[in-house]
C-alpha positions in Angstrom: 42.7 -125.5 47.3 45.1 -127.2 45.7 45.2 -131.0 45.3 46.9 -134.1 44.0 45.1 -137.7 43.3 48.3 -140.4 42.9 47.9 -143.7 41.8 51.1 -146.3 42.2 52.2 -147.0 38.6 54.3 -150.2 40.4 51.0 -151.2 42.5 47.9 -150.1 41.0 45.9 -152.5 43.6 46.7 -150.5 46.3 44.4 -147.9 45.0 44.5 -143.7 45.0 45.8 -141.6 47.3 44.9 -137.9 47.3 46.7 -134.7 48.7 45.5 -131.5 49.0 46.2 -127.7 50.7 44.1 -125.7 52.0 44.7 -121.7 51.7 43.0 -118.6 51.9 43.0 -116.4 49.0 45.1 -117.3 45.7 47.8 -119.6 45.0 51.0 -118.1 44.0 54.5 -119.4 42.4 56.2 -119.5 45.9 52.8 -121.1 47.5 52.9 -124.0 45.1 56.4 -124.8 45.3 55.9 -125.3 48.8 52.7 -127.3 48.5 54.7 -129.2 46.2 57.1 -129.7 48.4 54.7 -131.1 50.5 53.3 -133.3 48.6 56.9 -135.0 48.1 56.7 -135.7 52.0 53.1 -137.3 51.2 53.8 -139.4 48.3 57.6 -140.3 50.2 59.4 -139.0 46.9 58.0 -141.1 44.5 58.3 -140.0 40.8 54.9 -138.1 40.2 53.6 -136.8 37.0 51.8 -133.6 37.5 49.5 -132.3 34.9 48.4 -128.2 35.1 45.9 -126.4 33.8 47.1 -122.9 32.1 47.6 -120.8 35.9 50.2 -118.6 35.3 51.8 -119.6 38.6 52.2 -123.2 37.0 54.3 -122.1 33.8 55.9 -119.1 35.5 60.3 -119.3 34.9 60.5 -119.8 38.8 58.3 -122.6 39.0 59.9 -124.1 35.4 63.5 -123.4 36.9 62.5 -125.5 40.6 60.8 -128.2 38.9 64.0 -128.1 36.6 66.4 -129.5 39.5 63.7 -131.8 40.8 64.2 -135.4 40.0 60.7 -136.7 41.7 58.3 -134.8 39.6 57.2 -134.1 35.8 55.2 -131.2 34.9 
């Protein structure tokens, strides 16, 4: 599973939302990117500020060179 938990930095009173995937097996580079690309559908392309844990898929050059032309997200 991968999943998200956003909070509006502009409207904090409106309280969390959370978005997750669902998958069999293992999360890959391409797998994420397109979760991710998901979740800026969900969150309507707010900015979001994504922290990762050490998953190789999360550091790898393709997922630093897509987050790279992405103006919506920090990793």
């Amino acid at each position: 599973m991968a999943g998200a938990l956003g909070y509006h930095s502009t409207d904090p009173d409106r309280g969390a939302r959370l978005c997750f995937h669902l998958k069999p097996g293992s999360y890959d580079t391409a797998g994420l990117i397109e979760v991710l690309e998901q979740m800026k559908v969900f969150y309507h392309g707010e900015r979001v500020v994504l922290v990762w844990d050490g998953l190789s898929a999360h550091w790898s050059r393709a997922m630093r060179a897509w987050a790279a032309e992405q103006d919506w997200i920090t990793l």
